[in-house]
N, C-alpha and C positions, 0 to 999 in steps of 0.2 A: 484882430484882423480875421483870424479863424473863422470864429462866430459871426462876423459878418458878413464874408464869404458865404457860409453857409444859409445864412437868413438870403442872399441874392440867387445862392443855387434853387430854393425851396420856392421862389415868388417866379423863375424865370428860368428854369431849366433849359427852355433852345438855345437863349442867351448865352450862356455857361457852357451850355457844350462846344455852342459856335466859337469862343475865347479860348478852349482848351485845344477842340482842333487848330485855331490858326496860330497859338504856339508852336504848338508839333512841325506846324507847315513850313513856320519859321527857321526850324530846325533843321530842318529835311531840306530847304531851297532856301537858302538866305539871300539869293537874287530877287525872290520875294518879297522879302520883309520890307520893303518901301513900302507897294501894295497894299501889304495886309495889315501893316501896322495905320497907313490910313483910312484903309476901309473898314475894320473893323478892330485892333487894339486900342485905338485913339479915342474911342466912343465909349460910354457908359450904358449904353441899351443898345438894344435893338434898332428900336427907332430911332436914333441919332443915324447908324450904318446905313440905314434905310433912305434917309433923307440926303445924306452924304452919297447915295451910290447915287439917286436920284439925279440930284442935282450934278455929278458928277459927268454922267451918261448923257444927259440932255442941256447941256450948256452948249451953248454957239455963240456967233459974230452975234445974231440976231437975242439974245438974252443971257446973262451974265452965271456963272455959278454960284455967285452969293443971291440974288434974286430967288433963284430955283430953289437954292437952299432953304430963304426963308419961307419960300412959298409950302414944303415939304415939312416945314419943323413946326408950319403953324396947322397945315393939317393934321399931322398925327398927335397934338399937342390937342385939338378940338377935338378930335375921334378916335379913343382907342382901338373900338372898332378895327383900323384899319391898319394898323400893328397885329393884331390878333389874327385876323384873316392872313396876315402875310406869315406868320407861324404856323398855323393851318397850309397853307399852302407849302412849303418850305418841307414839312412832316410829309406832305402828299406826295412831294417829288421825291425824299427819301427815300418812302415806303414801297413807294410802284417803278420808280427808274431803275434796273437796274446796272449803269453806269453812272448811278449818284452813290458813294461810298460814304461821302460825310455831310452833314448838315453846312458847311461851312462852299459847298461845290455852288449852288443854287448863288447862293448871296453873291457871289464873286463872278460866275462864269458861265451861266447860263442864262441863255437871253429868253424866253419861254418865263421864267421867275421875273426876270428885272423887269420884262416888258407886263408883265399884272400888275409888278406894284407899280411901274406907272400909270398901269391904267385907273388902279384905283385911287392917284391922287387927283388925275384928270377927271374921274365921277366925282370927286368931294369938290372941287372947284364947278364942277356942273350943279351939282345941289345947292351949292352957296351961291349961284346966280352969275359965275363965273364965265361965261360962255367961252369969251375970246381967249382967256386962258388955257382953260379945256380945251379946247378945240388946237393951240399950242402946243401942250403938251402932247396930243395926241400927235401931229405932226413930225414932233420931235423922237413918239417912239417908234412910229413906223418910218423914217428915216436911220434911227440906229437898229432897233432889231431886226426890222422890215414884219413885224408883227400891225394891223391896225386896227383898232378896237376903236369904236363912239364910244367916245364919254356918257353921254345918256345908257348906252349898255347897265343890264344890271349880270352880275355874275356874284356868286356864294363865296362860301369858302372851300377850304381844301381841293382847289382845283390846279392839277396838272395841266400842263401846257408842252409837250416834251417837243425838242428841238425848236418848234414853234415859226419855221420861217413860213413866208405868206400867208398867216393867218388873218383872216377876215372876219369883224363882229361885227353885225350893225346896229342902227341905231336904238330897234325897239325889241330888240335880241333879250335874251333873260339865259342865265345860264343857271342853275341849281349848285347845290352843294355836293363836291367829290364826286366832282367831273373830270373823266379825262378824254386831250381832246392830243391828237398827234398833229403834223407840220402841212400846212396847205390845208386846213379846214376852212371851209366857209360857211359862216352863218350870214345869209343874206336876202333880198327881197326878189319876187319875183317883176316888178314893172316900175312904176313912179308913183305909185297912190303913196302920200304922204303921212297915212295915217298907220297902226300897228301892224305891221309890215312881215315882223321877222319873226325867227323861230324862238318857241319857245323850251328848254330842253332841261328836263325833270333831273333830279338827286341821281346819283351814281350811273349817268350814263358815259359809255365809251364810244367817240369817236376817231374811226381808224382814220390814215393819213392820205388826204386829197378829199376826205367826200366835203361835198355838196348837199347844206341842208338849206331849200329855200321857200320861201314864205311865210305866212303866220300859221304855222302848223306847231302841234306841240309833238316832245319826244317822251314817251311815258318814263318811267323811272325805272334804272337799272338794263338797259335796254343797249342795243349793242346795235352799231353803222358800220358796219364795214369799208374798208378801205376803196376809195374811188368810186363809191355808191354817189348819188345823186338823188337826194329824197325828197318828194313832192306830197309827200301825205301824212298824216296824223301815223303816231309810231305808237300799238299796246305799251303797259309795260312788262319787263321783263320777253325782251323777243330782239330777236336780229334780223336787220336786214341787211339786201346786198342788190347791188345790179344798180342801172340804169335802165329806165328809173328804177328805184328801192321795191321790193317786196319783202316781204316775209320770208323768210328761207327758215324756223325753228324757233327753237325757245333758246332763252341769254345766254344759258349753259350753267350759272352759275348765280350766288344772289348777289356779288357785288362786281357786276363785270369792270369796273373802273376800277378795281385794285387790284383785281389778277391780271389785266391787260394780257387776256390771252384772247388774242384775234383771230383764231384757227374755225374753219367753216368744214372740215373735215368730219366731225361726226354727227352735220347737220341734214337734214332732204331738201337736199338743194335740187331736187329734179323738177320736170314740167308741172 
C-alpha cells in the first residue's frame, strides 16, 4: 500500500495533495464530509472529481446528472489535455489568489475554476461537432456561475478567473497561457460582422475587474488593463493601459504582471 501510494503521489501530485487536504477538511468540519467525501474522496483521479463536479453543477429538469456525467468522463477520457489544463489552472489560482489557501478551495467552491472547466468540456463537444450540446452546456454555466464563455472561444492553460461574476468571452476570443483575468471582464465584439470578431489576448496578460476589451484587436504579452478600462486598440507588449478608451499610461511594471496581480498605477505617468 505504501509503495503504491507513493508510485500515485510521484505521477499526480495535485491529485494527492487535493485528498490530503480534504481529509483534514474532513476533520476540521465533519458537517462536511458528505460533500467532500463525494466530490472528491469517492473518486480515484482527478478527472473523475472533475466530471463529478461537472455534471453535478449543471444537471436540470432539462438534462439529467448521469447524462452530464457520461458526457464529462468521455471527454477527459479522449483528452487528457483537459485534465492537465484544469491542474494548470487550479496551480494558477493557488499561486495568485490570495484567499485560496489550499488546492482543494478551487475544486469545491469557487465558481471562476468550475465555470473553465465547464468551459472547457463545452470547447471539446464544439471540436467533436457537438454544437447543440456546447451551446447547452454553455447555457448551463452561465445560469450557475453567471460566467459566459462560447464554446468556440479558445483559452490556454494556467488561467485565473478570480471571483469571476459577469464574465463575458466571445465567440472568436483566444485567450493565451497564465492569464489573469478579474470579475466583469469582457472580451467581446464591436457590431454584427460575423466573421473574427474578438480579442485576441497574449501569454501572461492581467486583466483588472470590469474592463472592456472589444474587437479583433490583440493584447501583446505580459501587458496589464487596468480596472474599468475600455480598450479599442492593439495593446504592445509588456505596457499598461487605463481610461476610457485605454491608452498607454507606462510600462507592466514587472515581467509576469498575471502572477503578481499587482494592479497599482501609482508609480506610473499617468499625466496629459
Amino acid at each position: 500500500m505504501v509503495e503504491t501510494k507513493a508510485k500515485v503521489t510521484a505521477i499526480d501530485p495535485v491529485w494527492s495533495r487535493i485528498c490530503d487536504e480534504a481529509r483534514a477538511a474532513v476533520r476540521d468540519e465533519p458537517l462536511l464530509g458528505g460533500l467532500i467525501h463525494s466530490g472528491v474522496l469517492h473518486h480515484g483521479s482527478l478527472e473523475r472529481s472533475l466530471a463529478y463536479r461537472f455534471s453535478l453543477k449543471l444537471a436540470s429538469g432539462e438534462m439529467s446528472e448521469q447524462i452530464l456525467r457520461e458526457i464529462a468522463d468521455e471527454a477527459y477520457g479522449a483528452d487528457p489535455d483537459l485534465a492537465q489544463a484544469a491542474r494548470a489552472d487550479l496551480v494558477a489560482v493557488f499561486e495568485r489568489d490570495p484567499a485560496c489557501h489550499r488546492f482543494l478551495q478551487p475544486l469545491l467552491f469557487f465558481k471562476g475554476f468550475q465555470a473553465l472547466q465547464s468551459y472547457r468540456v463545452a470547447h471539446w463537444l464544439w471540436r467533436q461537432g457537438r454544437r447543440d450540446m456546447a451551446y447547452f452546456v454553455q447555457m448551463r454555466t452561465s445560469e450557475m456561475f453567471g460566467v459566459d464563455i462560447h464554446p468556440a472561444a479558445r483559452i490556454g492553460r494556467g488561467v485565473m478567473i478570480d471571483h469571476a461574476h459577469s464574465i463575458v468571452i466571445g465567440e472568436t476570443a483566444v485567450v493565451g497561457n497564465n492569464v489573469s483575468m478579474l470579475h466583469s471582464v469582457t472580451l467581446g465584439g464591436t457590431g454584427k460582422e460575423e466573421e473574427d470578431r474578438h480579442p485576441k489576448i497574449c501569454d501572461g496578460v492581467l486583466i483588472g475587474a470590469g474592463a472592456k476589451v472589444l474587437g479583433n484587436i490583440r493584447i501583446g504579452a505580459n501587458s496589464r488593463i487596468a480596472a474599468g478600462s475600455v480598450v479599442l486598440q492593439d495593446v504592445p507588449c509588456c505596457k499598461t493601459v487605463a481610461g476610457v478608451p485605454a491608452r498607454i499610461v507606462g510600462d507592466a511594471g514587472c515581467d509576469q504582471p498575471s502572477v503578481s496581480m499587482d494592479q497599482r498605477l501609482k508609480d506610473l505617468d499617468c499625466g496629459g
